[in-house]
C-alpha angles and dihedrals in degrees: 000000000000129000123259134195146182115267081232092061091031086053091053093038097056089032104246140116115277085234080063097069090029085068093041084052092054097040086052093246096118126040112229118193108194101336090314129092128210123262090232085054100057087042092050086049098038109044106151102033109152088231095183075078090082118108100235092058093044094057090044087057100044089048086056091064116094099220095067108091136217092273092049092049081044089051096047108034130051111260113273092258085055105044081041088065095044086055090045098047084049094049083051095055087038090056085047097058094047093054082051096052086051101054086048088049092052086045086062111044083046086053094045095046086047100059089050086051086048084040095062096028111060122077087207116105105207091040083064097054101048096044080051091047093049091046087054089046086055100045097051088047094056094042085055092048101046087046097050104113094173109150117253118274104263095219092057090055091044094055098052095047077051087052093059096039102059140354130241114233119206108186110198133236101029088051081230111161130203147157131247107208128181115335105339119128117235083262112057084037086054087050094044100056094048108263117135097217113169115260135141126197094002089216104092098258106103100032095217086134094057105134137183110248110216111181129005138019139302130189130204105247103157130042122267141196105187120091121220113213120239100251084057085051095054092040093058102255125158146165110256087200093063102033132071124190120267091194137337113329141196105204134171114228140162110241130204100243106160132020094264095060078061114085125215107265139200120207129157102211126183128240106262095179136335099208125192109248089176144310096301097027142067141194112230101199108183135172125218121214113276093241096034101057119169109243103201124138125238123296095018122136125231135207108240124192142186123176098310094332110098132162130178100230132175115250109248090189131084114252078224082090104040102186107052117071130191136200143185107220116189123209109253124159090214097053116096089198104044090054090055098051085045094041115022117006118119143184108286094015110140124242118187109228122206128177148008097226128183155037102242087116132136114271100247104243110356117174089212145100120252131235119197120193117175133172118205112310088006082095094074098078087031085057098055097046090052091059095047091058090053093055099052078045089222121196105225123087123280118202124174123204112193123202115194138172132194121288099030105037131170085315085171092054099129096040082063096040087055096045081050088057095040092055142057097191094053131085124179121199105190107206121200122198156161103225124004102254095183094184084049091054094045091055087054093051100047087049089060098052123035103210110039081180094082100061147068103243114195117177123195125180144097115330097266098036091060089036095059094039092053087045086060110046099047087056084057085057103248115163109265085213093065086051136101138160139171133192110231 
């Protein structure tokens, strides 16, 4: 019987996106059964994958060499009592198998010995030389079989050093997949890789990421405060904050899909770093509080505030890492805040957070493709809901037009020029220009791709600019429900 897998393990094993094998699937280049492919499939697909790609090798390797230290093998590997578990679950399976083999062994010595018995039994003729005949076939099978010395196939190995390095997540009921890899709990693997699961203080303290294990095994790997009842307990319920997976695992769990499942929230975060993006911008890098992260989705706008200087500004930073935040500030005279990130602000300096605002979010689950057009500083929310699509490694295609201007400029140029030669699903078109004609913009963009209707179309940028872009689209007679825009 041949071995099967998730698209989510087959993606990491050959090195690829899952949205990779989504679109062979489609095109009928790769079988799926059920939602999992066959190992000689992938081989026969992928026959050249540089399989020492995979994560789990890399970080083998890394934790070989000498110079990486105990906080770095700490950093990269699950701790020794897990990894302990995951050999021991495989040992389990592997005992299993081999009281399997060993039934089937003993089927077939009792079948041989009984077509001898049959051979020499029967009067009939022709009984006696087809149960001969059988015996031979057996025989020759069996011989073929015991003398076969072909290597292992490498996905399957692959697959089980992958096994012990990290553990695949299922949340019900989404369907959603992702890995938890060294020492991360369910819950900051489910955030990394761009889910929106509920959680609060991430610290074990509220209990809003409690979540219903299904299937498989958790262990408590961080303090926690909060006490689950007993019926909880006997339901399955856990903290994702304070678990990590033993091995694979199947939970239930409420996710953030749309602006009103997020709260309000208050934090008072810290200047990490206010970083020159060029003469009239600034990058406003801050931390929140390790036990006091900011759950927003993607694209949203927060209130920030220093002393008697506020601005509402967009997020240009992925909620798959909560706790730094980054922001665009454009130089402006009358702006209280933006004179005090150009003039006064330092490393460690606090800045009360308010929000999150806004609906210039990602459709959950759109079939479509996306695409992005941004003017100037308008990339700032673009930027953070491209990575959030990378980190959910979506399938569909991605494309970036970038409208700039002098004296700002596309001052992220080579950040999109990486992401074009990481991925094979993203295109970015860099427009310079004097002035932002938007209709002009829309008409390039129509002329590139023949049906605008199949795509998600969000548009970030100054008020008329978005204005005059949204004007012309929607007189082309693009869906106002596959459209979003926000004035930045």
């Amino acid at each position: 019987m041949q071995q099967r897998l998730s698209l989510s393990r087959a993606a990491r094993l050959v090195g690829v996106a899952r949205g990779v094998l989504q679109q062979k699937i489609q095109m009928g280049q790769l079988r799926s059964f059920d939602g999992m492919v066959s190992v000689d499939d992938l081989m026969q697909l992928f026959p050249t994958a540089r399989l020492e790609r995979d994560i789990g090798f890399e970080r083998v390797a890394k934790i070989q060499d000498e110079s990486f230290g105990k906080r770095m093998r700490q950093h990269l590997l699950p701790s020794q009592e897990i990894l302990s578990q995951r050999l021991f679950e495989q040992s389990r399976e592997l005992g299993d198998l081999r009281a399997h083999l060993q039934r089937y062994h003993t089927l077939v010595v009792r079948l041989r010995e009984r077509l001898n018995e049959y051979e020499l039994g029967t009067r009939e003729v022709a009984a006696a030389a087809a149960a001969k005949d059988m015996g031979a076939f057996l025989d020759a099978e069996l011989e073929a079989v015991l003398g076969e010395s072909a290597a292992p196939n490498p996905l399957e190995v692959m697959d089980d050093m992958l096994r012990v390095m990290s553990a695949h997540v299922v949340v019900h009921p989404s369907r959603h997949e992702f890995f938890v890899d060294g020492a991360d709990t369910v819950l900051d693997a489910a955030l990394r890789s761009g889910l929106a699961v509920n959680y609060g203080c991430s610290n074990g303290n509220c209990g809003l990421c409690k979540a219903r294990v299904v299937s498989g095994q958790v262990q408590k790997v961080r303090h926690h405060d909060y006490v689950l009842s007993e019926a909880e307990k006997q339901q399955g319920y856990t903290l994702l904050c304070s678990n990590t997976a033993v091995g694979d695992l199947v939970i239930e769990a409420l996710e953030s899909l749309q602006p009103s499942d997020i709260p309000a929230q208050q934090i008072v975060g810290r200047v990490k770093a206010v970083q020159s993006l060029g003469d009239e911008l600034m990058l406003l890098h801050l931390q929140t509080p390790r036990t006091n992260r900011l759950r927003f989705l993607a694209g949203q706008n927060l209130t920030l505030t220093s002393g008697a200087a506020s601005a509402q500004l967009p997020i240009a930073s992925c909620p798959c890492d909560d706790r730094n935040l980054q922001f665009h500030v454009l130089r402006n005279a009358e702006d209280g805040f933006a004179h005090k990130v150009f003039d006064s602000l330092k490393v460690g300096d606090a800045i009360t957070l308010f929000g999150p605002w806004g609906d210039f979010v990602l459709r959950p689950d759109s079939p479509r493709s996306i695409l992005f057009i941004a003017f100037d500083t308008g990339f700032a929310p673009i930027k953070s809901l491209l990575e959030h699509a990378m980190a959910l490694e979506l399938s569909e295609k991605l494309y970036l037009y970038w409208l700039a201007t002098p004296p700002y400029g596309h001052y992220l140029a080579n950040l999109c020029r990486s992401w074009t030669d990481a991925l094979d699903n993203f295109t970015y078109v860099p427009i310079a220009a004097e002035h932002g004609d938007a209709s002009e913009l829309v008409r390039s963009v129509s002329a590139d791709h023949a049906d605008l209707n199949g795509f998600d179309i969000y548009v970030a940028g100054p008020d008329a600019f978005v204005n005059s872009a949204t004007m012309s689209l929607l007189e082309q007679g693009f869906p106002r429900n596959q459209l979003s825009a926000a004035i930045v």
